[in-house]
RORO-33478 format. One record per residue: z, y, x of N, C-alpha, C in turn; residue in one letter; residue number from 0. Coordinates in Angstrom, 1 decimal, decimal comma. Example, Ala and Ser with C-alpha at 12.3 -4.5 7.8 and 13.67 -1.06 7.14 Angstrom:
<marnus>
- 7,8	-5,7	13,2	7,8	-4,5	12,3	7,8	-3,3	13,2	A	0
- 7,1	-2,2	12,8	7,1	-1,1	13,7	7,9	0,0	12,9	S	1
</marnus>
This chain:
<marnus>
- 0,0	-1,2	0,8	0,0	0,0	0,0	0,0	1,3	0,9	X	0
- 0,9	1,3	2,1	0,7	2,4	3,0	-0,6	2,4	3,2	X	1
- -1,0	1,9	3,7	-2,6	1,6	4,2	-3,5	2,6	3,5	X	2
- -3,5	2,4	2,6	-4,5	3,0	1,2	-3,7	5,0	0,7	X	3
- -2,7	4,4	0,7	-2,0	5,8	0,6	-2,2	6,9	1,9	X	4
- -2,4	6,5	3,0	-2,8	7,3	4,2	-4,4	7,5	3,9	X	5
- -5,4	6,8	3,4	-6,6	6,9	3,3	-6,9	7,6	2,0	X	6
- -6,4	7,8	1,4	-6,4	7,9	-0,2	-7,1	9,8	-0,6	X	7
- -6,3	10,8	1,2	-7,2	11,8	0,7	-8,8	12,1	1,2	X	8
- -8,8	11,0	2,2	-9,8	10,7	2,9	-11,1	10,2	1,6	X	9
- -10,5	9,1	0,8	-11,5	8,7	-0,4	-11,8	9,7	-1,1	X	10
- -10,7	10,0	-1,6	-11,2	11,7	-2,4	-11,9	12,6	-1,9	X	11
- -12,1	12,4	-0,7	-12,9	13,4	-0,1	-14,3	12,9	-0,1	X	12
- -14,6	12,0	0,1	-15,5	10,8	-0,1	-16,2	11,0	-1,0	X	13
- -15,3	10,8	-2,3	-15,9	10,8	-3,5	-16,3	12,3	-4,1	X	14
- -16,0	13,0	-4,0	-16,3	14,3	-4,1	-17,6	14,7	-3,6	X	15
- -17,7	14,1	-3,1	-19,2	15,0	-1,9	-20,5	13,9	-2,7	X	16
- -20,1	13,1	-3,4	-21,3	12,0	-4,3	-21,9	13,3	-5,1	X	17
- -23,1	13,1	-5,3	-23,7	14,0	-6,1	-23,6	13,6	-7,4	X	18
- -22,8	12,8	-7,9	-22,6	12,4	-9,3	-21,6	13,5	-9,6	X	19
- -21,8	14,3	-11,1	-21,1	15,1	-11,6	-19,9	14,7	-11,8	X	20
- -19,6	12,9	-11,9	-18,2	12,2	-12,8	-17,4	12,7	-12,1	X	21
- -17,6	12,4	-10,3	-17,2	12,2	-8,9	-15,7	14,1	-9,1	X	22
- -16,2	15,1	-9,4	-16,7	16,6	-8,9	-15,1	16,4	-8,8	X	23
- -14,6	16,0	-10,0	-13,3	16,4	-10,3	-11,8	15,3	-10,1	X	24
- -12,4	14,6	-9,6	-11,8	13,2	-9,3	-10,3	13,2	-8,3	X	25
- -9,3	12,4	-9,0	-8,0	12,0	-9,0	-7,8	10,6	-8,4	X	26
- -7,6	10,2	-7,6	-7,1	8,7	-7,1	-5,7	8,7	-7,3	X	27
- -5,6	7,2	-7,7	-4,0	6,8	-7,5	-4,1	5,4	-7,2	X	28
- -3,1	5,0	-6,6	-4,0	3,6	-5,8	-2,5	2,7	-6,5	X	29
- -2,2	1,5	-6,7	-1,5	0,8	-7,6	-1,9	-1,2	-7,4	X	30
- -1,0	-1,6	-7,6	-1,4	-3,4	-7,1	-1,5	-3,6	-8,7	X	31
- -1,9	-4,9	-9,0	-2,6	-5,6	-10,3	-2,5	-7,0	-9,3	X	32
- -2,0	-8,3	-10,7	-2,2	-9,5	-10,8	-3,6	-9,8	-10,4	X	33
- -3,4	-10,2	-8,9	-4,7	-10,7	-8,8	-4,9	-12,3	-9,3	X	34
- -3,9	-13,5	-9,9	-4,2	-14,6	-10,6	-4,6	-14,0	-11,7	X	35
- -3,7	-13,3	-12,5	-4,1	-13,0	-13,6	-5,5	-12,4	-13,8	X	36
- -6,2	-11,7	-13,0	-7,7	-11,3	-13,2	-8,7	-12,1	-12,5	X	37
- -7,9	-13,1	-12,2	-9,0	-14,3	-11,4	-8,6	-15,4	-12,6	X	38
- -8,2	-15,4	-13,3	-7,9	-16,6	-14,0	-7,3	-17,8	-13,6	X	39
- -6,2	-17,7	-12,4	-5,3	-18,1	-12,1	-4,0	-18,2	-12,8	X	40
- -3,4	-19,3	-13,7	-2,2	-19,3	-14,1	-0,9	-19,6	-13,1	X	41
- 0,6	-19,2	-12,8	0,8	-19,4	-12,4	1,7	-20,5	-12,8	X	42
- 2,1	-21,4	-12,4	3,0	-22,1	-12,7	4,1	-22,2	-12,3	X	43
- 4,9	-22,3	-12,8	6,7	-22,6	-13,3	7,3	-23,9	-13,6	X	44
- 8,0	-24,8	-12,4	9,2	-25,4	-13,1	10,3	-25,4	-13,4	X	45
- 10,5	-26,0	-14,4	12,2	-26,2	-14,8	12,7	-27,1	-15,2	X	46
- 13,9	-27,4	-14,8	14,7	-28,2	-15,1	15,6	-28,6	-16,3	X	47
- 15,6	-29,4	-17,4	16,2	-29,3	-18,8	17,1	-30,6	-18,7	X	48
- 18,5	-30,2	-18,5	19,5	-31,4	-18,8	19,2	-31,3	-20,7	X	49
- 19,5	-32,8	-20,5	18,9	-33,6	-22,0	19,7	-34,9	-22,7	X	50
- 20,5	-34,8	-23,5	21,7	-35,9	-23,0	21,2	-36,6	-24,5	X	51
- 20,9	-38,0	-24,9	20,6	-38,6	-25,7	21,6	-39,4	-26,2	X	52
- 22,1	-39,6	-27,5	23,4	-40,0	-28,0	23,0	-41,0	-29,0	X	53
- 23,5	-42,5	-28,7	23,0	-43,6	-29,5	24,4	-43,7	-30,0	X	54
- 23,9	-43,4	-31,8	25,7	-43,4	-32,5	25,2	-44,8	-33,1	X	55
- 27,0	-45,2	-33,4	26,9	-46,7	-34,3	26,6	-47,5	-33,3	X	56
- 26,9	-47,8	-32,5	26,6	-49,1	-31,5	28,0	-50,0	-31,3	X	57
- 28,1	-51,1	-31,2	29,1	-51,8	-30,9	30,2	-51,4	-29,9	X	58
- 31,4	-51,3	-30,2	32,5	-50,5	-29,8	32,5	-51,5	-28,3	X	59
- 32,4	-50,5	-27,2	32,4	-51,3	-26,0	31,4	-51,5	-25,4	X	60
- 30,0	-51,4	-26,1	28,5	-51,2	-25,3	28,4	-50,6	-24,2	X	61
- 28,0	-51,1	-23,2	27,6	-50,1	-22,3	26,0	-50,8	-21,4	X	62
- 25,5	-49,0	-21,6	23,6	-49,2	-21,3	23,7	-50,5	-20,0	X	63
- 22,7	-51,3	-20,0	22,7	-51,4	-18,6	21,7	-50,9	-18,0	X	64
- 21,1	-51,4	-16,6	20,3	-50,9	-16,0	18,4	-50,8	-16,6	X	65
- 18,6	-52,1	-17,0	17,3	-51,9	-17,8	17,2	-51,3	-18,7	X	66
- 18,5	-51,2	-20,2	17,9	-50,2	-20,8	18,0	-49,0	-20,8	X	67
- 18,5	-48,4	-19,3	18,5	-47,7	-19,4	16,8	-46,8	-18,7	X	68
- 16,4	-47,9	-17,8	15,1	-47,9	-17,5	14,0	-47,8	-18,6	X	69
- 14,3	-48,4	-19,3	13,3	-49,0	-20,4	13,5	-47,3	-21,3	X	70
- 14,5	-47,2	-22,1	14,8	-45,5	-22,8	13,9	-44,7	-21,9	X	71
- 13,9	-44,4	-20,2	13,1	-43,5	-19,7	11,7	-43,4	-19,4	X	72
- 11,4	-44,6	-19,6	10,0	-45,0	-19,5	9,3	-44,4	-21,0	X	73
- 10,1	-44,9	-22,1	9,4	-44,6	-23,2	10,2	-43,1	-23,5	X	74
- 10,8	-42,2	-23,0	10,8	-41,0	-23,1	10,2	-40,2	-22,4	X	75
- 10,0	-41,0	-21,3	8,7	-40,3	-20,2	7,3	-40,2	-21,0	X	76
- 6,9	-41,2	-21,6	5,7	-42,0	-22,3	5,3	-40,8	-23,8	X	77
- 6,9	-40,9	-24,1	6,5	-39,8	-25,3	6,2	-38,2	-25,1	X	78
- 6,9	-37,5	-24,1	7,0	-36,5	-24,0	5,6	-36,1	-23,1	X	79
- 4,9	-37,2	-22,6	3,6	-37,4	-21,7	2,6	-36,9	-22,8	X	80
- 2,9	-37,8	-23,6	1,8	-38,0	-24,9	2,0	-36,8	-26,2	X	81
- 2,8	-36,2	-26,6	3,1	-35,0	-27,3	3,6	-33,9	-27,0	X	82
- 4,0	-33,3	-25,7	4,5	-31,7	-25,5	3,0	-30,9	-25,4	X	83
- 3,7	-30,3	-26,0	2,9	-28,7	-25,9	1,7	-29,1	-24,7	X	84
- -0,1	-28,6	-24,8	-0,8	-28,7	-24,0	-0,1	-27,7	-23,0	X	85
- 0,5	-26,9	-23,2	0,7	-25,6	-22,1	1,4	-26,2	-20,9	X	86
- 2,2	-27,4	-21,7	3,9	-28,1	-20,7	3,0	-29,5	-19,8	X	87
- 3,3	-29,4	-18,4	3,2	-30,9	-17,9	3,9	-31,5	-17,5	X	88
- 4,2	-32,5	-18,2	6,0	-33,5	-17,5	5,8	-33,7	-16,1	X	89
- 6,8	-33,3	-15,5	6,9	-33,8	-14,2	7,7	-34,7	-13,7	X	90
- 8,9	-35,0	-14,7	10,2	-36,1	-14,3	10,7	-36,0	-15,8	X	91
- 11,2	-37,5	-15,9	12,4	-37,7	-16,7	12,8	-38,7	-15,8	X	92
- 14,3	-38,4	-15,7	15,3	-39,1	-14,5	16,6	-38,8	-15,5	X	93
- 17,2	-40,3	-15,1	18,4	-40,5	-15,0	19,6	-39,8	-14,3	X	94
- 20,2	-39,2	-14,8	21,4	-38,4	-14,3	22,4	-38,8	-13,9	X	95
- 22,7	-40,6	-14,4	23,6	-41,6	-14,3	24,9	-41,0	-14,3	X	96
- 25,5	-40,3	-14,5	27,0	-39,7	-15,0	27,6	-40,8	-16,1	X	97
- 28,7	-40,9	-16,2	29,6	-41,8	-16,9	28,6	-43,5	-17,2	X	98
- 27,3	-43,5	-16,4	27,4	-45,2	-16,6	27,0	-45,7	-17,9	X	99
- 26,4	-44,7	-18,8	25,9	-45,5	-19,8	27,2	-45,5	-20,8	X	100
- 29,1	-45,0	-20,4	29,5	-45,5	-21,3	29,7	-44,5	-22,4	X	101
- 30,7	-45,6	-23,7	31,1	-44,5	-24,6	31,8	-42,7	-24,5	X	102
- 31,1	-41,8	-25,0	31,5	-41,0	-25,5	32,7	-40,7	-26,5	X	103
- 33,1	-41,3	-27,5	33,4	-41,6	-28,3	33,6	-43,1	-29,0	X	104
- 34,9	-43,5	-29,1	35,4	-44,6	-29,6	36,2	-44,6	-30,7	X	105
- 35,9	-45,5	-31,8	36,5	-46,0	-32,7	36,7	-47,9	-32,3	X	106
- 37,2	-48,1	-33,7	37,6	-49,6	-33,7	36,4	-50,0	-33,6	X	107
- 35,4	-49,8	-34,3	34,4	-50,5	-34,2	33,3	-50,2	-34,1	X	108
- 32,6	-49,3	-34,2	31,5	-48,4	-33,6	31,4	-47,0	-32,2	X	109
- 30,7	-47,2	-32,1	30,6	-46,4	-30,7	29,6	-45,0	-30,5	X	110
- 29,7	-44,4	-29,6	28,3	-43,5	-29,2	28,1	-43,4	-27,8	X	111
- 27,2	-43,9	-27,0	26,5	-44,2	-26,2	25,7	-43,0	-25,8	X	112
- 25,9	-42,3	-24,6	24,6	-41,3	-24,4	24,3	-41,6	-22,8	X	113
- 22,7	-41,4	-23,2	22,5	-41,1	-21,6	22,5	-40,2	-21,3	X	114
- 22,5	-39,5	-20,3	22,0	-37,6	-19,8	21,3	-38,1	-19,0	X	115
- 20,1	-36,8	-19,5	18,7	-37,1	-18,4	18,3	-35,5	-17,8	X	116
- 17,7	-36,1	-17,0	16,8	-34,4	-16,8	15,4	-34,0	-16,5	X	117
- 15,1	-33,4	-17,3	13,4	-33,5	-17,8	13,1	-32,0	-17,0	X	118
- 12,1	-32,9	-16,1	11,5	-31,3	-15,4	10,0	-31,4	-15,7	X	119
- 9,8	-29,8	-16,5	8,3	-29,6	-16,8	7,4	-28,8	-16,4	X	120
- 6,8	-28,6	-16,4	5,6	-27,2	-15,3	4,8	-26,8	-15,9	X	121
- 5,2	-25,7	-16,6	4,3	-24,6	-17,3	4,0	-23,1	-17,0	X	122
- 3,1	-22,4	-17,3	2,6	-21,2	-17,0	4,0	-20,7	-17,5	X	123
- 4,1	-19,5	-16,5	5,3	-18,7	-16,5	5,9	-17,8	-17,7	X	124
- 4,6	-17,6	-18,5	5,2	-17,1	-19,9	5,3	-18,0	-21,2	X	125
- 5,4	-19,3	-20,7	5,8	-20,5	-21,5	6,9	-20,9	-21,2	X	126
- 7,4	-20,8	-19,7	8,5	-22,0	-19,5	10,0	-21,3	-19,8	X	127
- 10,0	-20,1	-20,5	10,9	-20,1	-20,8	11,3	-20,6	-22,5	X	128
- 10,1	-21,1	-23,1	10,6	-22,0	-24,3	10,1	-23,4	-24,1	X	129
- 10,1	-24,1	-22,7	9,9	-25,1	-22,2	10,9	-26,2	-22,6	X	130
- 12,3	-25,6	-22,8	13,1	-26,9	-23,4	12,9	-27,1	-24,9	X	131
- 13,2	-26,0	-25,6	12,5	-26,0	-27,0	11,9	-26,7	-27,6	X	132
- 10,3	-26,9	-26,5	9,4	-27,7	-27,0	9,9	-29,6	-26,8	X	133
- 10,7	-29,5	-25,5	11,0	-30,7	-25,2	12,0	-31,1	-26,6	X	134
- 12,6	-30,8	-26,5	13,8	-31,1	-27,8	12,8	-31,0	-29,3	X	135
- 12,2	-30,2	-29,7	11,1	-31,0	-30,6	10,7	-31,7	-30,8	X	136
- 9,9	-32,1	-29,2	9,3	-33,8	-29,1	10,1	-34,7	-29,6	X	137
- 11,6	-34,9	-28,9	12,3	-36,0	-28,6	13,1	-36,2	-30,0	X	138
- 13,2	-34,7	-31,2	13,5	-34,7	-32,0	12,7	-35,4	-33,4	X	139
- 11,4	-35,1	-33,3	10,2	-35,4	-34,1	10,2	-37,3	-33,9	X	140
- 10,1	-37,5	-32,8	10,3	-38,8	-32,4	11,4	-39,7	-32,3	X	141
- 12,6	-39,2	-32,8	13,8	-40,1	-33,0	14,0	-41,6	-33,1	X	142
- 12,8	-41,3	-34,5	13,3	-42,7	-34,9	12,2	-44,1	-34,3	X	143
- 11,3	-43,2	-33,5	10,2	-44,5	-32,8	11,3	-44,8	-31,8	X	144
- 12,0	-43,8	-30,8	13,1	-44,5	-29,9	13,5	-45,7	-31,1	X	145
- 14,0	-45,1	-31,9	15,4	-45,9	-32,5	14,6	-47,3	-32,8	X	146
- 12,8	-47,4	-33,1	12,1	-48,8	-33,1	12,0	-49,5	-31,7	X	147
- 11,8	-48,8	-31,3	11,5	-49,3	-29,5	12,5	-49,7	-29,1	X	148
- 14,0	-49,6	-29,8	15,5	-49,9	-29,0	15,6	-51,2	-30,2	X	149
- 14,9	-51,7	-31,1	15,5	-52,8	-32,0	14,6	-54,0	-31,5	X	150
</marnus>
């Protein structure tokens, strides 16, 4: 920007002396502009969305094991691949593995089970701030195919 600002009365001087009438009267101000944004460069953004999934009513005492807990991330990877927003591209669903799969919440006889995950997605910078939004739609809209895929 120095650069241009030291040359700036040198241009005007420049442009002045054009025999174009536009030229006669002419004001420079020199200023930066998004060069992705006028090349059609988007930029991209990720983020990170802790996501904690809660299997209520399960047998008092359950706890996930390793495969299903593999198996839930694979098909929430699978879904969120196949339905987020064209703008959003999944980059991870991972296991946060905190408490093990176990109960949350205990009664005599029924349970709640969660996993926590964390879903990183990569979207253009004036999307990823409603980047979890969309995630939690997905995984919301699709409930109950988890809940087929877990029977």
């Amino acid at each position: 920007m120095d650069v241009l600002e030291d040359h700036k009365k040198y241009l005007v001087r420049k442009l002045q002396t054009l025999d174009w009438d536009t030229f006669r009267d002419v004001n420079v101000s020199v200023d930066t502009y998004d060069f992705n944004a006028v090349n059609g460069i988007v930029e991209m953004e990720e983020t990170v969305h802790p996501v904690r999934l809660n299997f209520e009513n399960v047998p008092a005492g359950y706890r996930l094991t390793q495969n299903d807990r593999a198996s839930i991330i694979r098909f929430v990877n699978e879904l969120l691949d196949d339905n987020l927003n064209d703008a959003l591209e999944l980059v991870e669903v991972a296991d946060v593995g905190s408490r093990n799969g176990r109960s949350l919440l205990t009664s005599r006889r029924l349970d709640t089970v969660s996993l926590p995950l964390r879903i990183t997605v990569r979207a253009p910078s004036d999307v990823s701030d409603f980047a979890l939004s969309y995630v939690m739609e997905v995984l919301d809209e699709h409930k109950e195919d988890l809940v087929r895929k877990l029977k």
